[in-house]
C-alpha positions as CSV (number, residue, x, y, z in Angstrom):
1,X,-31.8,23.9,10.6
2,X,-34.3,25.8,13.5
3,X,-31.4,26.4,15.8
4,X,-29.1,27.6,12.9
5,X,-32.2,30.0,11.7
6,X,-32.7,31.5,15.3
7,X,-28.7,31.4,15.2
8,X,-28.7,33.9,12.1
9,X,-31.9,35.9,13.2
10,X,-30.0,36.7,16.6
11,X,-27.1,37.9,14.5
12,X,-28.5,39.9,12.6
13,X,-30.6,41.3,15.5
14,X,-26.9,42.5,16.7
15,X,-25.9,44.1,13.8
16,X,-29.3,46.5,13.7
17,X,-28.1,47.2,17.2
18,X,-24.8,48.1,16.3
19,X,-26.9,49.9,12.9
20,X,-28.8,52.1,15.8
21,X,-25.7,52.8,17.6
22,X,-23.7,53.9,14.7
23,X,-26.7,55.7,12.3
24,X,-26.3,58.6,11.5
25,X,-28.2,61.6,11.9
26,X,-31.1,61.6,9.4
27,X,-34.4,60.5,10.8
28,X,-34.5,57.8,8.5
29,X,-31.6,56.2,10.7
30,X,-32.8,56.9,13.7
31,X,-34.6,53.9,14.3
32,X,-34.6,52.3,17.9
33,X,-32.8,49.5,18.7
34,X,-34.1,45.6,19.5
35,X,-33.6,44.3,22.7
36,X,-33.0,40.6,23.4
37,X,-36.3,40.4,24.7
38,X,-38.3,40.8,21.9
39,X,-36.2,38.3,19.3
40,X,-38.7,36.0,18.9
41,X,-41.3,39.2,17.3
42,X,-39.0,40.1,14.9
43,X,-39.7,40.4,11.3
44,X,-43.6,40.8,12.0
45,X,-44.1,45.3,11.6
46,X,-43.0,47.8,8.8
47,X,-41.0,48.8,11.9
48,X,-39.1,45.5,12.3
49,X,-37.9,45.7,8.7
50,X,-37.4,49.4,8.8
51,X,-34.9,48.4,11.1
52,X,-33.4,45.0,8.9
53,X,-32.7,47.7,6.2
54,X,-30.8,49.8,7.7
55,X,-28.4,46.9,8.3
56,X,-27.8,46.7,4.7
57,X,-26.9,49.9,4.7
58,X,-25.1,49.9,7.3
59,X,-22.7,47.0,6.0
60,X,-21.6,49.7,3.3
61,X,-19.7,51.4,6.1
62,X,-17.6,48.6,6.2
63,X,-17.2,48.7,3.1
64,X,-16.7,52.4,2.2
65,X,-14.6,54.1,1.4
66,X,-11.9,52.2,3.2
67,X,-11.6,49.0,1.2
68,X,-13.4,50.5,-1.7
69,X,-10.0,52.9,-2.4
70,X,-7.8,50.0,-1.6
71,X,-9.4,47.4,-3.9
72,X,-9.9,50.1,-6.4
73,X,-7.0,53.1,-6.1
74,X,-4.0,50.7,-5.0
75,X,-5.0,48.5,-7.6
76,X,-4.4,50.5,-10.5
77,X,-2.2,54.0,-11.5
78,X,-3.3,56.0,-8.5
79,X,-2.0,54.4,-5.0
80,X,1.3,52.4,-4.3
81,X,2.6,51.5,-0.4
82,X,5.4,49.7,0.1
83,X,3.6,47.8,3.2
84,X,0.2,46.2,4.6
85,X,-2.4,45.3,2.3
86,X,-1.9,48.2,-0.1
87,X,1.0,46.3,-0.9
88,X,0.1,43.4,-1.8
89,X,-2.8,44.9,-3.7
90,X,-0.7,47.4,-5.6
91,X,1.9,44.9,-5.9
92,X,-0.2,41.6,-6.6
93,X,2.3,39.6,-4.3
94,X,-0.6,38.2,-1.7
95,X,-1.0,36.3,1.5
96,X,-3.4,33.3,1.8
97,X,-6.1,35.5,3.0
98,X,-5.5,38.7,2.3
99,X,-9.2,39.4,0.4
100,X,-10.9,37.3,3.4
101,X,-12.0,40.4,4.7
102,X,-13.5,42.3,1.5
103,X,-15.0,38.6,0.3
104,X,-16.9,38.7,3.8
105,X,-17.8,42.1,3.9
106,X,-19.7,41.9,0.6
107,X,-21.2,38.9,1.3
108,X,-22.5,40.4,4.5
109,X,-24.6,42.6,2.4
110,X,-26.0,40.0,0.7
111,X,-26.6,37.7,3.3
112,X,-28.3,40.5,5.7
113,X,-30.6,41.7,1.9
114,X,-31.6,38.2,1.9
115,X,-32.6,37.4,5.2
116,X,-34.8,40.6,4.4
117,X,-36.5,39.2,0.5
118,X,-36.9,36.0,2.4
119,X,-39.0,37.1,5.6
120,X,-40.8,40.1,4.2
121,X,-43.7,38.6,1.8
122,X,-44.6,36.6,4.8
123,X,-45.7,40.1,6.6
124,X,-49.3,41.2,6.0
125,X,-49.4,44.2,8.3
126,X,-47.9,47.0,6.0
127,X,-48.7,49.1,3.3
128,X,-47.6,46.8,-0.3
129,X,-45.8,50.2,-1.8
130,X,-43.4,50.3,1.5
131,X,-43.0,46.7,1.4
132,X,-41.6,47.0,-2.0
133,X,-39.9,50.4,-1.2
134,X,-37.9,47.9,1.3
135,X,-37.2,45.3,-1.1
136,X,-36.0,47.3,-3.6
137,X,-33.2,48.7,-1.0
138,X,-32.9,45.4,-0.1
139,X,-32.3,43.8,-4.0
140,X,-30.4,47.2,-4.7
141,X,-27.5,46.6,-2.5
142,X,-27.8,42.9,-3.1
143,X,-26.9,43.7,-6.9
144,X,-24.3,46.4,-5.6
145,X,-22.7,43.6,-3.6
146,X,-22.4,41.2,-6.6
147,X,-21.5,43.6,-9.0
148,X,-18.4,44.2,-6.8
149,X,-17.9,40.9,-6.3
150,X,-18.2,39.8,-10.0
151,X,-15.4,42.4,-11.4
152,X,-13.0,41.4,-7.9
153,X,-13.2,37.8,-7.8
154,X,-15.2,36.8,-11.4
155,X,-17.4,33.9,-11.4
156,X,-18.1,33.7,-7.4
157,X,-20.8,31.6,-5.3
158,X,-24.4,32.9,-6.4
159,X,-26.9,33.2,-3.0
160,X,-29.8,34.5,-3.9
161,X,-31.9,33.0,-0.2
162,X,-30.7,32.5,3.4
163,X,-28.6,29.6,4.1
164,X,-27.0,28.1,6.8
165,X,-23.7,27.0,7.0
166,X,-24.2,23.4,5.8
167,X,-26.1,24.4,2.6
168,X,-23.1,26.8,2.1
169,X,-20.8,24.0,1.3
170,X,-22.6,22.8,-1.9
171,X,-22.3,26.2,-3.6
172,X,-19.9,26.6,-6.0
173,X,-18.6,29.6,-8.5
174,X,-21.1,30.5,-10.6
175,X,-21.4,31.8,-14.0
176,X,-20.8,35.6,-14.6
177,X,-23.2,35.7,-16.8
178,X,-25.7,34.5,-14.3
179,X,-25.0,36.5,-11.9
180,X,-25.0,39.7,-13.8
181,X,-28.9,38.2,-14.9
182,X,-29.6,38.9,-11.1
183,X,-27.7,42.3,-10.8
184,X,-29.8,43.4,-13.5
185,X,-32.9,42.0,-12.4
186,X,-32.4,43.3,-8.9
187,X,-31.5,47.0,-10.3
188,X,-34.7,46.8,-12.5
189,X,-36.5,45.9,-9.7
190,X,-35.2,48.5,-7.3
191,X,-36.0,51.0,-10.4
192,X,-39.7,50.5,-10.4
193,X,-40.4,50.5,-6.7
194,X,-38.1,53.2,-5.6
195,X,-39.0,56.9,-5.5
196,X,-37.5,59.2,-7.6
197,X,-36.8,61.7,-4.5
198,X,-36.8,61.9,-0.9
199,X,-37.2,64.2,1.7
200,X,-35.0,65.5,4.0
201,X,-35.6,63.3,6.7
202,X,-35.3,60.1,4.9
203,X,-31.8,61.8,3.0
204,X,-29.4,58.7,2.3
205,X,-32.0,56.5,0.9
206,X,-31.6,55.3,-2.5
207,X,-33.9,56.4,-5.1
208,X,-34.6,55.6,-8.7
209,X,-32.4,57.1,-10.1
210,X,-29.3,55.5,-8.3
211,X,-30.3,52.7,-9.6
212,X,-30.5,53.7,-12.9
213,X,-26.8,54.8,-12.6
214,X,-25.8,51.8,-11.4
215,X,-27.9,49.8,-13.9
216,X,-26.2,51.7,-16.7
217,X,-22.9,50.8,-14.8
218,X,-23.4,47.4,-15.7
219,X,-24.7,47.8,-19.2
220,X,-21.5,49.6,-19.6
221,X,-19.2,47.1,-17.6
222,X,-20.9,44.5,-19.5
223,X,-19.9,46.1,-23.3
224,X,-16.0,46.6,-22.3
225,X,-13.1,44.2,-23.1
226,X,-13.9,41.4,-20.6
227,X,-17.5,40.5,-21.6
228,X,-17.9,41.9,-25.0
229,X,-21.4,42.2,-24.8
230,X,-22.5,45.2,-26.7
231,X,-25.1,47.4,-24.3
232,X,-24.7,50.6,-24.7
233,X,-28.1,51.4,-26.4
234,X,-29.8,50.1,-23.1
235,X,-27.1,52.5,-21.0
236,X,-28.6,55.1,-23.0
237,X,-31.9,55.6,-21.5
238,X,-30.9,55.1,-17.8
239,X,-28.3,58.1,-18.2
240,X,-30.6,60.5,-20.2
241,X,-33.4,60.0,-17.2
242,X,-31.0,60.9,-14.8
243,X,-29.2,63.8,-16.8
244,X,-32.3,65.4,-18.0
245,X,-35.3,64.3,-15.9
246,X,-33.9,64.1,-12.5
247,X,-33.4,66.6,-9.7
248,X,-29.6,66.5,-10.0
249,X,-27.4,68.7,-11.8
250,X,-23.7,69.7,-13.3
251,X,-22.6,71.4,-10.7
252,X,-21.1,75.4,-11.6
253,X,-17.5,75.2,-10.1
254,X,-15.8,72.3,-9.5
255,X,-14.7,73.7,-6.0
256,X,-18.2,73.8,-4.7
257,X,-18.8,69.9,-5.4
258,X,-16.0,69.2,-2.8
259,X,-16.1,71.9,-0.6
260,X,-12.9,72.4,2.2
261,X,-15.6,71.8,5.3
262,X,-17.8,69.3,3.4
263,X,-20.7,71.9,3.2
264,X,-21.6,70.3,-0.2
265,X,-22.2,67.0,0.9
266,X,-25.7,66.8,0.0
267,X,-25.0,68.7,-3.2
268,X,-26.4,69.0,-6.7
269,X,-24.3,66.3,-8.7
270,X,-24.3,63.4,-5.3
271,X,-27.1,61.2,-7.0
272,X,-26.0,58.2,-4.4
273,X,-23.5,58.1,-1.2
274,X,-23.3,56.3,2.0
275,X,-23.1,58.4,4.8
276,X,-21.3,58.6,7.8
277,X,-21.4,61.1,10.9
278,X,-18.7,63.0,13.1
279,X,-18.0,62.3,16.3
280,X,-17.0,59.0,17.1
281,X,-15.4,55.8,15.5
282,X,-18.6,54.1,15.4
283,X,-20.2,56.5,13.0
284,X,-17.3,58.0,11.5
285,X,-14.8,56.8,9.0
286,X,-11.1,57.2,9.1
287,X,-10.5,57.5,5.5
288,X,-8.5,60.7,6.0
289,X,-6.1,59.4,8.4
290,X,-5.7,56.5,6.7
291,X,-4.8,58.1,2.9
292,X,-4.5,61.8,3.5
293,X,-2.1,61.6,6.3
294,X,-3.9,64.8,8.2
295,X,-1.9,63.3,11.5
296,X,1.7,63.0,11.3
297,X,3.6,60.6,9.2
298,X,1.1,58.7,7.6
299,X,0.2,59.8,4.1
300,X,4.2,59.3,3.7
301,X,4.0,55.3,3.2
302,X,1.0,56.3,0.9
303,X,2.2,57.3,-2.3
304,X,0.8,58.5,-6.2
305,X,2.2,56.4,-8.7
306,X,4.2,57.9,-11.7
307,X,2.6,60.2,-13.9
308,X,-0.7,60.9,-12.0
309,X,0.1,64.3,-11.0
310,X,1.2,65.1,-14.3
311,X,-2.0,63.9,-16.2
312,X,-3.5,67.4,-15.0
313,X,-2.7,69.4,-17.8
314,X,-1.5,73.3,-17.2
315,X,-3.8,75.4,-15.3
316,X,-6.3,72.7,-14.6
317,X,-8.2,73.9,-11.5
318,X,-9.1,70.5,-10.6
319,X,-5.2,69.7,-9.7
320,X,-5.2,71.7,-6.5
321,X,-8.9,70.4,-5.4
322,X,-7.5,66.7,-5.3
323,X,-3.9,67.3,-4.8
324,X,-1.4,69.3,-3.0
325,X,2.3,68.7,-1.8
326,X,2.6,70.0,1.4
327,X,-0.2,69.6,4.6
328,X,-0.4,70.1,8.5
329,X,0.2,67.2,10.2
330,X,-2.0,68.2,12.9
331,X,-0.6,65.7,16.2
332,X,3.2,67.3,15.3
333,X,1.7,70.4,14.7
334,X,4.3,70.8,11.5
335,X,3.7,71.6,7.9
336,X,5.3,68.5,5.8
337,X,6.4,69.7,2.5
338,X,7.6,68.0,-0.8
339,X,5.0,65.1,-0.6
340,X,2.1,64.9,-2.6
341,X,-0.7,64.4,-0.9
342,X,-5.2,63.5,-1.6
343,X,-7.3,66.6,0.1
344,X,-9.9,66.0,-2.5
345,X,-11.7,64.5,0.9
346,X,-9.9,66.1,3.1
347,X,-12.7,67.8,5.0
348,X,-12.7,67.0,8.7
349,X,-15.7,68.1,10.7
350,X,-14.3,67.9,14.0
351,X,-11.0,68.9,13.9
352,X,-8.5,67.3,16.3
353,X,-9.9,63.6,15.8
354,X,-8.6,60.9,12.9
355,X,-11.9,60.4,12.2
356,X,-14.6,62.3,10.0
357,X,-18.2,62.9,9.1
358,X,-18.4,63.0,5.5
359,X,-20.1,61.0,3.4
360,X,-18.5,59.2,0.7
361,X,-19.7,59.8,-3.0
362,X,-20.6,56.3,-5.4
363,X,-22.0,58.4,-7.6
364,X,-22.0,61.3,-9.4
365,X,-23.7,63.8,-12.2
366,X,-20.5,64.4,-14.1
367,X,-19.7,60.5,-13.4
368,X,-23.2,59.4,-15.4
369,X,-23.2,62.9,-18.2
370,X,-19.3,61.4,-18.9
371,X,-20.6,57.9,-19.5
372,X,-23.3,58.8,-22.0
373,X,-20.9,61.2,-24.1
374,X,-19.0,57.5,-24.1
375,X,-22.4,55.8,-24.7
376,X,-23.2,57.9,-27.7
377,X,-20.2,57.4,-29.2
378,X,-20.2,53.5,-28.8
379,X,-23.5,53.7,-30.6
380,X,-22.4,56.0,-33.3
381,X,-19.0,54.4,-34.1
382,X,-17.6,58.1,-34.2
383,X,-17.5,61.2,-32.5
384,X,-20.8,62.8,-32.1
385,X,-21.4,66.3,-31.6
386,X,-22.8,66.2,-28.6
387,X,-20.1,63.4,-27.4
388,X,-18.1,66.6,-27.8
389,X,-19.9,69.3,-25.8
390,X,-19.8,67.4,-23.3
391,X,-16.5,66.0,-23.1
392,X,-16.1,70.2,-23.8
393,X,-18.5,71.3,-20.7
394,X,-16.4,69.1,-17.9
395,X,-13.6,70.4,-19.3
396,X,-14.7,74.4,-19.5
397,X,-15.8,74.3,-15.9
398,X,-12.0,73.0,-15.1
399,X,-10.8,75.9,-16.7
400,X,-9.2,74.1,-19.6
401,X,-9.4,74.5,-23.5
402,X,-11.9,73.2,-25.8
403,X,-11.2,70.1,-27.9
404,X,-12.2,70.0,-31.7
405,X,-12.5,67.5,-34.4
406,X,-9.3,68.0,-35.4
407,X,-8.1,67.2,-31.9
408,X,-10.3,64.2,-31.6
409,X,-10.4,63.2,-35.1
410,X,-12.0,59.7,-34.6
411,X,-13.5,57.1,-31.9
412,X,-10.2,56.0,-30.8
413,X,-8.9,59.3,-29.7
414,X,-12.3,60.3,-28.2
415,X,-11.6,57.2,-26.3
416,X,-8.0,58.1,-25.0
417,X,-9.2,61.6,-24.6
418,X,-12.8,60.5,-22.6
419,X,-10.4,58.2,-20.2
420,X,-8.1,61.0,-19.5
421,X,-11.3,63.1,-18.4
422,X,-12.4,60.7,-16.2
423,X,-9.0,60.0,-14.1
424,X,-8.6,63.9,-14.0
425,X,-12.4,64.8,-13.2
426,X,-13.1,61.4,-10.7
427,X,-9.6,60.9,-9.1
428,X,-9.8,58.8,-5.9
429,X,-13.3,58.3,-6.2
430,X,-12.6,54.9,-7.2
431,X,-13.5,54.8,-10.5
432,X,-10.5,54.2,-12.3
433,X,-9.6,50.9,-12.3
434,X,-13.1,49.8,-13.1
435,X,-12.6,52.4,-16.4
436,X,-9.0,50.6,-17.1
437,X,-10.5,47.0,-17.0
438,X,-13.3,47.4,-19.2
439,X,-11.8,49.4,-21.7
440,X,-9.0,46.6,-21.9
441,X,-6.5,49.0,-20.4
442,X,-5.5,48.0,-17.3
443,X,-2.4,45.6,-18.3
444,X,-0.7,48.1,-20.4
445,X,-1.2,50.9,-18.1
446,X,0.3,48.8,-15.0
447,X,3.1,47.8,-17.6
448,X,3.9,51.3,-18.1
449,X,4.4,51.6,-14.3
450,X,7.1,48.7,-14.6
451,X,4.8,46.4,-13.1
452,X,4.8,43.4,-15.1
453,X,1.5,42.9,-15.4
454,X,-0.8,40.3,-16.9
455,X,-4.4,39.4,-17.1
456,X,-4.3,37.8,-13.6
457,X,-4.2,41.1,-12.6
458,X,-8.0,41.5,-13.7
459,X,-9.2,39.5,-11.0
460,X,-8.3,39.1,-6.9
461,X,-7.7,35.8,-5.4
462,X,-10.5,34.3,-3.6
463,X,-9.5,33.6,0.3
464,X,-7.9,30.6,0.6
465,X,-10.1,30.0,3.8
466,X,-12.9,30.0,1.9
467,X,-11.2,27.2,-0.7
468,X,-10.7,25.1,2.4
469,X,-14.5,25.1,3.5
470,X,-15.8,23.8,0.5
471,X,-12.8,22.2,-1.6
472,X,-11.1,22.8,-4.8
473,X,-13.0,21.0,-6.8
474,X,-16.3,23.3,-5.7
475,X,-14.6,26.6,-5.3
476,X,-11.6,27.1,-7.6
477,X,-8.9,29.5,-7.4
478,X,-8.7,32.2,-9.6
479,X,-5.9,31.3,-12.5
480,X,-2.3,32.3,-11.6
481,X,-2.7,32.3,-8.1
């Protein structure tokens, strides 16, 4: 048990290394690494878990936006490939351990969060507000972690303390419902001890009012098809604190929220991103080379499915932010034409590398003002008035027409009408498949694409590896795999 203790401390002692090597530029980040030398004093200052946060953090990069769009994009009515992973995800044909490496990631942010809860009432020699400021990061991303993993995999293994590798194999799937009780206990938590804004210096913290956003996530998640809990009324608080007491706003233009050199970044309607920097791998991310196609050939095996292009209706401004059909594939130096292409991220700060600086939105204003329009018409059990305006206001700013009653003329076709809004307004921010699978979508939309899809479809397998450590009879597969 010591030896598998130091084991994990020395671990994670590495990955705040790598954290320090790969921060990026905010002071906040710019914390000094630990050498070897001084293992055995860790976890004892506000320093030393200054520096354990910002390995939770830091496991986001793994995270985003990479495997985000693929579990997310390729998933649904947005991505296909005809090769890799992408295919198998958009295509739900799978190798043994094809999620091994999105089950690990997220459970690296737990695992490195709970070494953190564990350790850090023990520690006397800080200030009790920052020592809950910490632990609300910590249980923040914790709950981000398992609300991924509850609506990829379903019921999975509930940790909630640091174990070691022989307590691991007792612990089986868990209940959903349990698991959401810590998501929402975590994001409650992370609500009262985290400030509401922060300062330049410490930009890329979350605040309160992420986790408000992400609480009313669940709220709303948990009111959908799959669960059929009804929670919009506690939504309904979160989203009005952030849309009409918070520092963040509904951006003018819908240019300026993702502008071409990634200016914006730090803009109005971001309430919560995780950030990257130019200039190297280790701090960068590679998202546009990887589903833009800036050099050469790439974007070519990455393709929109049918019918997303044309869900922009005429004269939609927001068309030619996210999408265009010709680009400069930069390494050929040669414009390819004919091939629709994403260039809603498509901002590249140094130009001449495959990799790139900016950060990667989770959430936005429009994302949370959309939901409560949705929220308030859940409640209602029609179309309210200010359901409307809003649904109107996202869709003047596109430069689009205004809806009326007549055109919305009950709950149902606000509801084809809000999900429309939301795949024109958020495309590829990896919202949409999350929209189609609690509104009880998904299946009929893939079907519509000839994909023959059925409920399995709702869920990932869980890594077969993972099965073999513990046993069937502990950790099941998911049905129809």
């Amino acid at each position: 048990m010591e030896n598998s203790l130091i084991k994990k401390i020395k671990i994670l002692v590495t990955i705040c290394i790598i954290a320090m090597l790969s921060a990026c530029n905010e002071s906040f980040l710019d914390l000094a690494p630990i050498s070897q030398a001084n293992v055995n004093s860790f976890y004892k200052t506000q320093s030393d878990f200054e520096t354990a946060i910002v390995s939770v953090y830091d496991s986001w990069q793994n995270i985003v936006p990479g495997d985000w769009t693929r579990m997310t994009e390729f998933r649904g009515d947005t991505y296909h490939r005809f090769n890799y992973v992408e295919y198998e995800i958009s295509s739900n044909i799978w190798l043994l351990n094809s999620t091994l490496s999105y089950w690990k990631n997220f459970y690296k942010v737990v695992s490195n969060a709970n070494i953190i809860l564990d350790k850090i009432d023990n520690i006397n020699s800080f200030e009790e507000t920052t020592k809950n400021r910490i632990k609300a990061e910590a249980r923040f991303f914790r709950a981000e972690a398992y609300f991924a993993l509850v609506r990829f995999f379903g019921a999975v293994p509930l940790v909630k303390h640091e174990i070691n590798s022989i307590e691991a194999l007792d612990i089986g799937r868990t209940d959903v419902f349990e698991i959401y009780n810590l998501i929402e206990d975590d994001f409650k938590f992370a609500i009262d001890n985290l400030p509401e804004i922060v300062s330049d210096q410490e930009y890329g913290r979350v605040t309160k009012y992420a986790a408000e956003g992400e609480l009313a996530r669940v709220f709303i998640t948990l009111s959908g098809k799959v669960y059929n809990q009804n929670r919009w009324a506690e939504a309904k608080p979160l989203l009005e604190d952030i849309l009409f007491n918070s520092p963040y706003e509904f951006a003018e233009t819908y240019q300026e929220i993702f502008a071409d050199d990634g200016s914006n970044e730090k803009g109005k309607e971001i309430i919560f991103s995780i950030l990257f920097k130019a200039g190297n791998e280790g701090e960068a991310t590679s998202y546009a080379n990887a589903f833009i196609g800036k050099f050469g050939e790439v974007a070519r095996h990455v393709q929109f499915e049918n019918g997303l292009v044309e869900s922009y209706e005429s004269g939609d401004i927001r068309k030619d932010v996210n999408i265009v059909d010709n680009y400069l594939a930069l390494d050929i130096n040669q414009w390819i034409d004919g091939h629709w292409i994403n260039v809603k991220f498509d901002y590249l700060y140094d130009i001449g590398s495959k990799n790139s600086g900016m950060d990667w939105p989770m959430l936005r204003y429009t994302d949370a003002y959309l939901l409560y329009a949705e929220a308030l018409a859940e409640i209602s059990g029609n179309v309210p008035e200010q359901s409307l305006e809003i649904l109107n206001k996202v869709r003047n700013r596109a430069g689009l027409n205004l809806l009326t009653q007549i055109d919305i003329p009950d709950i149902n076709a606000f509801r084809m009408a809000m999900e429309k809004e939301r795949r024109c307004e958020l495309m590829f921010e990896c919202v949409r498949w999350f929209d189609l699978v609690r509104t009880g979508r998904a299946v009929e939309v893939l079907n519509a694409l000839g994909k023959n899809a059925d409920d399995t479809w709702l869920l990932f397998p869980i890594p077969q590896s993972e099965i073999d450590k513990v046993g069937s009879d502990i950790l099941p597969q998911n049905p129809g795999y």
